[in-house]
ROBA-818857 format. One record per residue (C-alpha): z, y, x; residue number from 1; residue in one letter. Coordinates in pm, whole numbers. Layout:
BEGIN
{c3: Z c2: Y c1: X pos: NUM code: A}
...
END
This chain:
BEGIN
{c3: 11083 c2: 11955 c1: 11940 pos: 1 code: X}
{c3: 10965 c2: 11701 c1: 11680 pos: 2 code: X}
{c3: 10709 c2: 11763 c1: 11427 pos: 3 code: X}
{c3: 10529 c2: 11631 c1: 11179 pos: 4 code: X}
{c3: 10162 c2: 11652 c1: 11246 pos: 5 code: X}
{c3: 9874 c2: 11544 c1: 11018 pos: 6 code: X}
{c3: 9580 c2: 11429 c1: 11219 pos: 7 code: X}
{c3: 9340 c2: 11362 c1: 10975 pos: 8 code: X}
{c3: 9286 c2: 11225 c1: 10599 pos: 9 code: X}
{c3: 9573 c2: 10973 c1: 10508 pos: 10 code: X}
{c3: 9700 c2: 11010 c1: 10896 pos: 11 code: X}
{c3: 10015 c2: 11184 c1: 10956 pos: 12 code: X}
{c3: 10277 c2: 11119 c1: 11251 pos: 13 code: X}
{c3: 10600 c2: 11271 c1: 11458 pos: 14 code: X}
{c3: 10462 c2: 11433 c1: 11762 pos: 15 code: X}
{c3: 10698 c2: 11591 c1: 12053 pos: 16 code: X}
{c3: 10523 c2: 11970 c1: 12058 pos: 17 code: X}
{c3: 10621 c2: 12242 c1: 12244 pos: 18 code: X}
{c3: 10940 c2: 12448 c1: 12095 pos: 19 code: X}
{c3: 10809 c2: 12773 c1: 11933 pos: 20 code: X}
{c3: 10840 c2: 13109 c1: 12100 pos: 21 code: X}
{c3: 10936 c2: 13441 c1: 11920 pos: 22 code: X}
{c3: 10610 c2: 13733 c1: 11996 pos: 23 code: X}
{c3: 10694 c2: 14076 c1: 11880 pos: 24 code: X}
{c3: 10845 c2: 14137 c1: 11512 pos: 25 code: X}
{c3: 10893 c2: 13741 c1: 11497 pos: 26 code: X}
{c3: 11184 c2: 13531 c1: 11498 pos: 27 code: X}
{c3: 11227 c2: 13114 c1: 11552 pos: 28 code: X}
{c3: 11462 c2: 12955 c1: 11279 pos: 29 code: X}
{c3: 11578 c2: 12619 c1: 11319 pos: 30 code: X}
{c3: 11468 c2: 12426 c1: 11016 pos: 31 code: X}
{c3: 11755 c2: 12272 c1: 10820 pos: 32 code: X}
{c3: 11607 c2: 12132 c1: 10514 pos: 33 code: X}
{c3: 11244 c2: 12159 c1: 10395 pos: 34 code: X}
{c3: 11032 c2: 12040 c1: 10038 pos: 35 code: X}
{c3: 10723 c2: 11856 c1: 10004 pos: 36 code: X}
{c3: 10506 c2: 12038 c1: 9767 pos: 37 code: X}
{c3: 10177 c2: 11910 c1: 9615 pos: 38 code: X}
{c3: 9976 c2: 12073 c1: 9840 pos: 39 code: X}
{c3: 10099 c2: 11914 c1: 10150 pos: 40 code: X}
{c3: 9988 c2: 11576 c1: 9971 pos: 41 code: X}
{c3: 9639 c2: 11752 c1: 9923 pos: 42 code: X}
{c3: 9648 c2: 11805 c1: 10283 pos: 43 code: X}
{c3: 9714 c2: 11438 c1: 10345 pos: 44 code: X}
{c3: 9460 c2: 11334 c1: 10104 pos: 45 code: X}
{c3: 9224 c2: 11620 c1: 10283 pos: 46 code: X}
{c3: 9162 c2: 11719 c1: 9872 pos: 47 code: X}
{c3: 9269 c2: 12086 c1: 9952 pos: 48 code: X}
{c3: 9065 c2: 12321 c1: 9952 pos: 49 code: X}
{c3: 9160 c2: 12506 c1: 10192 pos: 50 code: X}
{c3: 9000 c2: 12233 c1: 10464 pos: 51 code: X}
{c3: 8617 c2: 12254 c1: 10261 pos: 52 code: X}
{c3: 8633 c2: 12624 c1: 10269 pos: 53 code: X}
{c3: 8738 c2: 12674 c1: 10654 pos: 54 code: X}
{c3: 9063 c2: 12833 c1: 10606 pos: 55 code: X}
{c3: 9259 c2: 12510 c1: 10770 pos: 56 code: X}
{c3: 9188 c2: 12231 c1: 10952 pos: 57 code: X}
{c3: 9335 c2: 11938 c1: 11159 pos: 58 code: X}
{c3: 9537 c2: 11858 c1: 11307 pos: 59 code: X}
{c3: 9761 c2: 12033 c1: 11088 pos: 60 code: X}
{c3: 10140 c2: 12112 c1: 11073 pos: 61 code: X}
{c3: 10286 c2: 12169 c1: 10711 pos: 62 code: X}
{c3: 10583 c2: 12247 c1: 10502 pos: 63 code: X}
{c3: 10626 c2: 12619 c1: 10343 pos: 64 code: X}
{c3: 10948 c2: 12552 c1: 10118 pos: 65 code: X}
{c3: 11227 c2: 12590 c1: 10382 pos: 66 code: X}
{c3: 11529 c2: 12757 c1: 10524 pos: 67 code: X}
{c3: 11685 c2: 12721 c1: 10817 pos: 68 code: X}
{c3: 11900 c2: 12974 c1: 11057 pos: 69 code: X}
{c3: 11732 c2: 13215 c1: 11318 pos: 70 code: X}
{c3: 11800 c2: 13101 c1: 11636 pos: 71 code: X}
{c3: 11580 c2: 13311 c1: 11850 pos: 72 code: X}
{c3: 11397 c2: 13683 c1: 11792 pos: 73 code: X}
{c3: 11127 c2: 13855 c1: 11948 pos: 74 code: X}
{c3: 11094 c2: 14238 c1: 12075 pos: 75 code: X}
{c3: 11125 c2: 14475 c1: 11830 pos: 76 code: X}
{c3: 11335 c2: 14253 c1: 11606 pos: 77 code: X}
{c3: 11698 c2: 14377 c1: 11476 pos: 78 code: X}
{c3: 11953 c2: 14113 c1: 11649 pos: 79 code: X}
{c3: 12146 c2: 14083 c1: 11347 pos: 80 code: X}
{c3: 11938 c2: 13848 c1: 11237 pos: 81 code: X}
{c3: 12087 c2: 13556 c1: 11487 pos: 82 code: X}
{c3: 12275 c2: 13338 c1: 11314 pos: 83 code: X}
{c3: 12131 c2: 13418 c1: 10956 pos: 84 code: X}
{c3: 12054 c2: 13187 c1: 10701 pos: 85 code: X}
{c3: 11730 c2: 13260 c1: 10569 pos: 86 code: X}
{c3: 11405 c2: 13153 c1: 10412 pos: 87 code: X}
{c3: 11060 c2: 13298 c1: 10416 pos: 88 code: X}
{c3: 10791 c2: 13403 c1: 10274 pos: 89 code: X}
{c3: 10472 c2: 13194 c1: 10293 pos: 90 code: X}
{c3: 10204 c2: 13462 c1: 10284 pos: 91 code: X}
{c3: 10191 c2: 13636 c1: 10593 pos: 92 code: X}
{c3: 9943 c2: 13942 c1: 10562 pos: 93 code: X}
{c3: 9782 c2: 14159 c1: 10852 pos: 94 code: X}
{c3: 9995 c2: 14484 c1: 10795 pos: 95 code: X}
{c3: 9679 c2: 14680 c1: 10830 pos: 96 code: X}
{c3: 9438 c2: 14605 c1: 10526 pos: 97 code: X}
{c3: 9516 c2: 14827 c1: 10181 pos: 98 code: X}
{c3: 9596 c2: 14519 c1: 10005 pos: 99 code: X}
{c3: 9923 c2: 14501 c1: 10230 pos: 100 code: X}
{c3: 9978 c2: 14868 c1: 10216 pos: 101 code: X}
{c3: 10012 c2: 14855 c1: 9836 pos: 102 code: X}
{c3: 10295 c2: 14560 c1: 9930 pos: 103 code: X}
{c3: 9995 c2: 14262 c1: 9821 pos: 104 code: X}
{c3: 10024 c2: 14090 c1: 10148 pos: 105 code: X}
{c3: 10046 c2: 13768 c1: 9929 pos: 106 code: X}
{c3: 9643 c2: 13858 c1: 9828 pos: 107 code: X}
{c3: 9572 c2: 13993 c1: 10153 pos: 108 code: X}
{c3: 9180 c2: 13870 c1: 10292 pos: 109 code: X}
{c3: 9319 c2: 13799 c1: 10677 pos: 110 code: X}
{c3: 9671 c2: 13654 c1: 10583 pos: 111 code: X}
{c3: 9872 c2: 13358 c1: 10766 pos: 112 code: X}
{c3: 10014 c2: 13091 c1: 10506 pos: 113 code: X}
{c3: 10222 c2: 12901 c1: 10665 pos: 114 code: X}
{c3: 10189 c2: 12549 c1: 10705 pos: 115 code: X}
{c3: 9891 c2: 12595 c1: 10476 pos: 116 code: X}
{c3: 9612 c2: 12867 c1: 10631 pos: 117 code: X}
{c3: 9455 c2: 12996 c1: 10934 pos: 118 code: X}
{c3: 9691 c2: 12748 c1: 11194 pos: 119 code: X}
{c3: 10050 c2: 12895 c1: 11120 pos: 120 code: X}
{c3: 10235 c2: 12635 c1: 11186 pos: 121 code: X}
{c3: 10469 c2: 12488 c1: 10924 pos: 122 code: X}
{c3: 10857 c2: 12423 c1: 10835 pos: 123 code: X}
{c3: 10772 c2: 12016 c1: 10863 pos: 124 code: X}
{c3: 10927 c2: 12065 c1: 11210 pos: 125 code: X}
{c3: 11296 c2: 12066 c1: 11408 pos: 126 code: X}
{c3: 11167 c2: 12475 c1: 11443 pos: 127 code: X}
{c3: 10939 c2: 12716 c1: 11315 pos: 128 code: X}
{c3: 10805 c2: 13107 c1: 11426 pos: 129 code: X}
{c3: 10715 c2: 13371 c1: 11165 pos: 130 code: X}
{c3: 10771 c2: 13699 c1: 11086 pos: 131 code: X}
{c3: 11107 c2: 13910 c1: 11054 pos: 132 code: X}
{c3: 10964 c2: 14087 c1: 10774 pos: 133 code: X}
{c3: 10893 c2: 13815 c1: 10578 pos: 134 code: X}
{c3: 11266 c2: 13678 c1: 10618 pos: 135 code: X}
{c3: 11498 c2: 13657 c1: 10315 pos: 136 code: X}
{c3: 11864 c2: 13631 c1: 10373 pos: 137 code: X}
{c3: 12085 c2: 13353 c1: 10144 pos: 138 code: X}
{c3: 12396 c2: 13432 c1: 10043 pos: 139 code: X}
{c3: 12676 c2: 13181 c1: 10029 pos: 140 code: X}
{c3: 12580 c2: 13119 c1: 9683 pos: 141 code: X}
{c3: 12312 c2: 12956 c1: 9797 pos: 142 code: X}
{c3: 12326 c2: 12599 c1: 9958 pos: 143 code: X}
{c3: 12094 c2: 12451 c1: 10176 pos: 144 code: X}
{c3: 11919 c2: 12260 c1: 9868 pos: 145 code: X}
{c3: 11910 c2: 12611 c1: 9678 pos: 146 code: X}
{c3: 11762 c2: 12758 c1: 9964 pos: 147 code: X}
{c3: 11450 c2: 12504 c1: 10027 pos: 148 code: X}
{c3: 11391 c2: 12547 c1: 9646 pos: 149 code: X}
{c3: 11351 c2: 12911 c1: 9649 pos: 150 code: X}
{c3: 10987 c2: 12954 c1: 9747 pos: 151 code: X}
{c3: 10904 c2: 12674 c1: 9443 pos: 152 code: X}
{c3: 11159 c2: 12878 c1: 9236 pos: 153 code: X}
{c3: 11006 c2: 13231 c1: 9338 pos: 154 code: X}
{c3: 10619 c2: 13094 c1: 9164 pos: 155 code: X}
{c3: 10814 c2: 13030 c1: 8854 pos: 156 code: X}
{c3: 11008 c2: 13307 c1: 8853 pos: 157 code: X}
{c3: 10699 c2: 13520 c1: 8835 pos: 158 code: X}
{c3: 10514 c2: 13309 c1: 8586 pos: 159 code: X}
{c3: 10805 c2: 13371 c1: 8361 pos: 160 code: X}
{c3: 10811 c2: 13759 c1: 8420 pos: 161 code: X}
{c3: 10416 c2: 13744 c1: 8354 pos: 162 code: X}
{c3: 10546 c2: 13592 c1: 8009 pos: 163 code: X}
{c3: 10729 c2: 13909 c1: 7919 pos: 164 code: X}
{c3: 10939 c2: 13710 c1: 7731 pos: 165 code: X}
{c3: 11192 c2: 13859 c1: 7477 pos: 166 code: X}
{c3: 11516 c2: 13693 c1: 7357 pos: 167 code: X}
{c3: 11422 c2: 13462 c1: 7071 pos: 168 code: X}
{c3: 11044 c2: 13429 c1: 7175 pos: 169 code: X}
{c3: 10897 c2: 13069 c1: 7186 pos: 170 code: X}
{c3: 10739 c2: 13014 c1: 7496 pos: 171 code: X}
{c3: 10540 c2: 12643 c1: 7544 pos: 172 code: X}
{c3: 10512 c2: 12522 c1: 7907 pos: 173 code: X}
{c3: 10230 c2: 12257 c1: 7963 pos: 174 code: X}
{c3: 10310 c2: 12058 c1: 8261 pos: 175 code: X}
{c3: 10665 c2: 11940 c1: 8313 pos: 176 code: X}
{c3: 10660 c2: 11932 c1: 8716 pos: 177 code: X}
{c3: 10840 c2: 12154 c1: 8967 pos: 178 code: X}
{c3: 10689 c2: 12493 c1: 8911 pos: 179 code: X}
{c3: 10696 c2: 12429 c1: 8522 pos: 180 code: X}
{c3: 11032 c2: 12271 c1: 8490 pos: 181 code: X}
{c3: 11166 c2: 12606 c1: 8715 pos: 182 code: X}
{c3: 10935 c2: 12791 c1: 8491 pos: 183 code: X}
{c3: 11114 c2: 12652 c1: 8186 pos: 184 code: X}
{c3: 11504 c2: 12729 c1: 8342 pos: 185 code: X}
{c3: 11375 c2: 13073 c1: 8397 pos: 186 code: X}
{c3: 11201 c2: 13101 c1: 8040 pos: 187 code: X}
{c3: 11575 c2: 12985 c1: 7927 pos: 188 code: X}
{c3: 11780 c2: 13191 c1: 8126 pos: 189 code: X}
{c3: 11535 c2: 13509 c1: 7963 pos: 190 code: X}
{c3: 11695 c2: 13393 c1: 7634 pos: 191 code: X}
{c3: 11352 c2: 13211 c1: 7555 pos: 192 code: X}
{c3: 11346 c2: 12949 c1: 7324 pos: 193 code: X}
{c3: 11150 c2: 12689 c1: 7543 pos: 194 code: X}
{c3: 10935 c2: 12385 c1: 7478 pos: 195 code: X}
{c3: 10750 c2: 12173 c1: 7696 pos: 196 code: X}
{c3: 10436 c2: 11920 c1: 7650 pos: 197 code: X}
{c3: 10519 c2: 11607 c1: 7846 pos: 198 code: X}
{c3: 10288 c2: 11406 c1: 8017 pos: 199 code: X}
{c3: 10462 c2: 11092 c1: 7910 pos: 200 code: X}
{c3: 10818 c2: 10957 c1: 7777 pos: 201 code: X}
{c3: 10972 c2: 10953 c1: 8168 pos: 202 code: X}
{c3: 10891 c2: 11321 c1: 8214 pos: 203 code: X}
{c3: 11021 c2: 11369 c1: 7849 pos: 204 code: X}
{c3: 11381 c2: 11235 c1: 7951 pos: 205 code: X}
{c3: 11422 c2: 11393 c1: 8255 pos: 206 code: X}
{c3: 11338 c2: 11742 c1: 8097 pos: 207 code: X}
{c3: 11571 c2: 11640 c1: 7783 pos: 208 code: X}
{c3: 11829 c2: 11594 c1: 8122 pos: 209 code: X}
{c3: 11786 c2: 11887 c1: 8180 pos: 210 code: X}
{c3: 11936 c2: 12079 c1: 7821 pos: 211 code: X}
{c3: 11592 c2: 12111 c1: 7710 pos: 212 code: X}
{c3: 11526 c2: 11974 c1: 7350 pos: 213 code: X}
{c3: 11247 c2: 12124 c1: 7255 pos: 214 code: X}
{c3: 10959 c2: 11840 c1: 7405 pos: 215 code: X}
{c3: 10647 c2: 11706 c1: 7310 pos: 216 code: X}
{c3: 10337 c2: 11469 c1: 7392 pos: 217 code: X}
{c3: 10034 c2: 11551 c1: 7315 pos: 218 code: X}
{c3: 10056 c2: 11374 c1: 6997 pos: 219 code: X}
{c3: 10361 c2: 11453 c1: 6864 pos: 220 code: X}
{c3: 10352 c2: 11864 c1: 6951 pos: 221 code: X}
{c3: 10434 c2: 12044 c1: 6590 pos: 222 code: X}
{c3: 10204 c2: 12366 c1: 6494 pos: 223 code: X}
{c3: 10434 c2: 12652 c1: 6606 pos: 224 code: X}
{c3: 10346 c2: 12999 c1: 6675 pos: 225 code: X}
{c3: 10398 c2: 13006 c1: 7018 pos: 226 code: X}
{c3: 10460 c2: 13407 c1: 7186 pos: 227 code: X}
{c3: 10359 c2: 13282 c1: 7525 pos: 228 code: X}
{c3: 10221 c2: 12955 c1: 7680 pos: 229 code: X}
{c3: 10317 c2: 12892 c1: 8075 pos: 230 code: X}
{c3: 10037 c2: 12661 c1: 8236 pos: 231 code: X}
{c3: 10219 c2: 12482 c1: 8532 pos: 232 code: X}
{c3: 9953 c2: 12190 c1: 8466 pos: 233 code: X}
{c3: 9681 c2: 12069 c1: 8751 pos: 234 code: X}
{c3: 9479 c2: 11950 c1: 8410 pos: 235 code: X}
{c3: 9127 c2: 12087 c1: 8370 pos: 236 code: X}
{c3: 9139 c2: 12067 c1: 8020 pos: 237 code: X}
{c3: 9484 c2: 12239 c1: 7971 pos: 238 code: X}
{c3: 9386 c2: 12581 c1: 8045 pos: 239 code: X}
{c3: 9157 c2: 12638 c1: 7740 pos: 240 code: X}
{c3: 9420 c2: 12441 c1: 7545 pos: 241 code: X}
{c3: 9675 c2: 12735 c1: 7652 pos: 242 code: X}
{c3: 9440 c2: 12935 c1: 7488 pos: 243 code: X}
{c3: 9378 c2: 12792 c1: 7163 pos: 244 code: X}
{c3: 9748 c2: 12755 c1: 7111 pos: 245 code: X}
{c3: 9907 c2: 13117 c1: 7206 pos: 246 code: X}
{c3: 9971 c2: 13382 c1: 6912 pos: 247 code: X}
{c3: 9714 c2: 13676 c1: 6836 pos: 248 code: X}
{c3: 9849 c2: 13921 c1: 7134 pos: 249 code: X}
{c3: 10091 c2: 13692 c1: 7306 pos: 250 code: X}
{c3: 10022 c2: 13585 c1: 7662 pos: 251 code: X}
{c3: 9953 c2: 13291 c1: 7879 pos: 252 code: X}
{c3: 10062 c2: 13265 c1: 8249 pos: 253 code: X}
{c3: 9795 c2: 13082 c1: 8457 pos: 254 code: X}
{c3: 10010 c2: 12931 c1: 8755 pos: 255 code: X}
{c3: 9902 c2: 12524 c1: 8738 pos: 256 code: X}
{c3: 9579 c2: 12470 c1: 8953 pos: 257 code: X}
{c3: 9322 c2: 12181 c1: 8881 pos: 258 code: X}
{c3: 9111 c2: 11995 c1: 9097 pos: 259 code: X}
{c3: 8834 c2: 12111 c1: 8901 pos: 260 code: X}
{c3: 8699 c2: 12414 c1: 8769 pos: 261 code: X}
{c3: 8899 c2: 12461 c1: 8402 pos: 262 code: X}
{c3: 8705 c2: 12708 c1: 8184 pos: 263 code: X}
{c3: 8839 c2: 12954 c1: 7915 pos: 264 code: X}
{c3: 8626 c2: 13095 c1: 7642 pos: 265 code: X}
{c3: 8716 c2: 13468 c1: 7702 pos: 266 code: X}
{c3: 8565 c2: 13535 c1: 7347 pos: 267 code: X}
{c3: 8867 c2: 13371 c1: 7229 pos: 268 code: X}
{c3: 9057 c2: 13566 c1: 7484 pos: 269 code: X}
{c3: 8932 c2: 13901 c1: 7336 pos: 270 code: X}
{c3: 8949 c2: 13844 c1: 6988 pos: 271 code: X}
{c3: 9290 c2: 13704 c1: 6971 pos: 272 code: X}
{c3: 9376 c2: 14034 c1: 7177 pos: 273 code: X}
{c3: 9595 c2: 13759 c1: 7467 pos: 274 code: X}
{c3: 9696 c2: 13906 c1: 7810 pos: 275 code: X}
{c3: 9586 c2: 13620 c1: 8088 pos: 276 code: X}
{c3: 9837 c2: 13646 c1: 8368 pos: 277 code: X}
{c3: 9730 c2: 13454 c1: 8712 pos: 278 code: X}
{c3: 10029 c2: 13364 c1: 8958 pos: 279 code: X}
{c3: 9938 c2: 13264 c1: 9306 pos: 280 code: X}
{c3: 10218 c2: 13296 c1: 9492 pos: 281 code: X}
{c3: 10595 c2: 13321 c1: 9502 pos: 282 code: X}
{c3: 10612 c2: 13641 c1: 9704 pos: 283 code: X}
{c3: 10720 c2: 13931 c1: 9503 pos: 284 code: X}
{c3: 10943 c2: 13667 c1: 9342 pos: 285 code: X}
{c3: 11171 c2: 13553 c1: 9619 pos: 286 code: X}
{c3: 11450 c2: 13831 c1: 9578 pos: 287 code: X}
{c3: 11460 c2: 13789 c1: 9255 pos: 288 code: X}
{c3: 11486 c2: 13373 c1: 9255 pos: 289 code: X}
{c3: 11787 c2: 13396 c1: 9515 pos: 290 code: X}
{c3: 11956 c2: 13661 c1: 9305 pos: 291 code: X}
{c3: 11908 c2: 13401 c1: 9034 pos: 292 code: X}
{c3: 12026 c2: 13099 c1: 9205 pos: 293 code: X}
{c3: 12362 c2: 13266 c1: 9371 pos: 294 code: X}
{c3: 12470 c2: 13414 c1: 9026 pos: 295 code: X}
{c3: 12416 c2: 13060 c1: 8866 pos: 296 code: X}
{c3: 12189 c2: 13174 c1: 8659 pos: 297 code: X}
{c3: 11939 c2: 12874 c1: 8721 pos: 298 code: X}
{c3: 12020 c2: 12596 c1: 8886 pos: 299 code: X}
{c3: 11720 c2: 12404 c1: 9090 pos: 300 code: X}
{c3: 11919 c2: 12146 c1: 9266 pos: 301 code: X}
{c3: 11878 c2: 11864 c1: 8952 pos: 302 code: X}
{c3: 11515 c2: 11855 c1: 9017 pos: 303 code: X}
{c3: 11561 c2: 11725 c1: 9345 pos: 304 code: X}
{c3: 11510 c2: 11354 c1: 9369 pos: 305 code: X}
{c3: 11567 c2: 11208 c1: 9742 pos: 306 code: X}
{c3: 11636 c2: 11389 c1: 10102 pos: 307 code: X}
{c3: 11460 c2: 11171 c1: 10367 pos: 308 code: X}
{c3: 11452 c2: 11234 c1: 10654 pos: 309 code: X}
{c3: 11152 c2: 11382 c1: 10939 pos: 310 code: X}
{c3: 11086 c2: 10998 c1: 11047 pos: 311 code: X}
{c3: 11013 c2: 10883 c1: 10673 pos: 312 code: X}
{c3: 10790 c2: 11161 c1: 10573 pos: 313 code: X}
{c3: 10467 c2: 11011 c1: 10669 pos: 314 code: X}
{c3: 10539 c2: 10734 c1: 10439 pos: 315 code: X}
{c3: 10645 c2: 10975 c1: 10139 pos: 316 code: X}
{c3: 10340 c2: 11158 c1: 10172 pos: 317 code: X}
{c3: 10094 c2: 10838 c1: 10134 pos: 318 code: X}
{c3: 10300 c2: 10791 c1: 9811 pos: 319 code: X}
{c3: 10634 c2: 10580 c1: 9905 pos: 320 code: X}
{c3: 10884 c2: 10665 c1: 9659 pos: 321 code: X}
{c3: 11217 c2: 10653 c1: 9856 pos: 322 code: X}
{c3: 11521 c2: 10358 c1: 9768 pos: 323 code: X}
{c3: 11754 c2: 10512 c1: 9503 pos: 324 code: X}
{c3: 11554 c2: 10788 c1: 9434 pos: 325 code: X}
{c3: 11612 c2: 10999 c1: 9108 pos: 326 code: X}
{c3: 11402 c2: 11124 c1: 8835 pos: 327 code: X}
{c3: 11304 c2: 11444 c1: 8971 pos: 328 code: X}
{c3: 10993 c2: 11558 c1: 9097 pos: 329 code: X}
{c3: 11089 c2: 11744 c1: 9457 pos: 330 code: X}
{c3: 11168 c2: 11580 c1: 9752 pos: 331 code: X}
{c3: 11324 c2: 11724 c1: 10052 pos: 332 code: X}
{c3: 11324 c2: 11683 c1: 10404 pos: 333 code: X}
{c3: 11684 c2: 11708 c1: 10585 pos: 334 code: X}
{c3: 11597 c2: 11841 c1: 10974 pos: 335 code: X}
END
């Protein structure tokens, strides 16, 4: 099958690799449509951490926002899963550890991500092997697009829940990308009343696109008292802003990650009596995100800006924006 391999920094290619084969309690899905997410750029750029701290290295296969239809199982796999549309979770835990026993295989010490950690190989790819019990079925509901947007959709969907957002709160998202834009749609959809800081006037329009009239730069943001603050941002400086500008016992959702440490003051954490919420992962979000999509409840399809296809992914992630591409941030990879 073809693949997309990344050989080193900046260095990416198609490579013919062997087809994937099902071991016990794992399935093959051929890979129908797949997203590029930030950190497959970091990858690229070898900026991840992930390949400092010895949890990946090259040559590397990516892509964990996917969905496809199981084509193949392993023994001890329930052969009703043939011919299901699915996606998957990216966290793949040992099974063993406490962590996974308590159902925190998305924190667990020894887990798999795929595409990302320990040499699971990715969704960038005409195939790709995991686990059965990290399968999610999609409904008819749920297109293809829907369906590579639910891993993206499941981070946001937790961010919001970590909100605890009431109907008529006024929840603030900093960072108007793909996990804050989903975040905001979700805040919505909870009856929020949602705002967003911009990062300049094209991000402003396509979030106004969007239904969203509540948006700001930096210099233009009004005082508000705002119940929760979402930070979706990979700005250092934005998570002690997040801070600063919550209510006396509201709560900020850390989900954004910089490329440098960002520092709170927790003195202003404990006097203004805030809840910090950290989101890594989408994992005990998925259900909930494809429940979500197939009752129309969000929509994530408008965020998508281009489907390209395997051979001009190289190109997209060295920073080629594709011909008649729109204003969104995600771009997806049609297998």
């Amino acid at each position: 099958m073809r693949a997309l391999v990344v050989t080193a920094p900046h260095r990416a290619e198609i490579q013919v690799v062997p087809d994937p084969r099902p071991g016990a309690g794992e399935v093959v899905v051929d890979v129908h449509r797949a997203g590029i997410c930030g950190t497959d750029i970091e990858f690229f750029t070898g900026e991840m951490a992930y390949l400092h701290s010895g949890h990946a290295a090259y040559p590397m296969r990516l892509g964990h926002e996917w969905m496809g239809t199981v084509s193949d199982i392993g023994d001890g796999v329930d052969p009703a899963w043939l011919g299901r549309r699915v996606t998957g979770d990216t966290m793949l835990g040992c099974g063993a550890c406490r962590r996974c026993e308590h159902g925190r295989q998305h924190v667990c010490e020894d887990r798999l991500e795929l595409g990302i950690r320990g040499g699971k190989a990715g969704a960038l790819a005409e195939k790709v092997a995991t686990t059965a019990a990290s399968l999610h079925r999609l409904p008819e509901g749920v297109d293809d697009a829907m369906g590579a947007m639910v891993e993206p959709g499941g981070n946001a969907f937790r961010a919001v829940e970590g909100a605890a957002l009431r109907p008529g709160d006024r929840c603030l998202v900093l960072g108007p990308g793909t996990i804050g834009l989903l975040s905001a749609l979700f805040a919505r959809a909870a009856g929020a009343e949602v705002h967003l800081l911009a990062r300049d006037d094209r991000s402003l329009e396509f979030a106004r696109s969007l239904g969203f009239d509540h948006i700001w730069t930096q210099e233009r943001m009004p005082r508000l008292p705002w119940d929760a603050v979402i930070e979706a941002s990979n700005a250092s400086q934005l998570p002690a802003k997040a801070l600063e500008l919550v209510e006396p016992g509201g709560r900020v959702v850390y989900i954004g990650l910089a490329g440098s440490p960002s520092l709170i003051d927790t003195r202003d954490l404990a006097l203004k009596d805030v809840t910090a919420v950290g989101v890594l992962s989408a994992s005990p979000g998925l259900a909930g995100t494809i429940d979500a999509y197939a009752a129309g409840i969000v929509d994530p399809r408008p965020l998508i800006a281009a489907t390209v296809t395997l051979d001009e992914l190289a190109g997209v992630l060295a920073g080629d924006r594709p011909d008649g591409a729109g204003p969104g941030p995600k771009l997806h990879v049609r297998l």
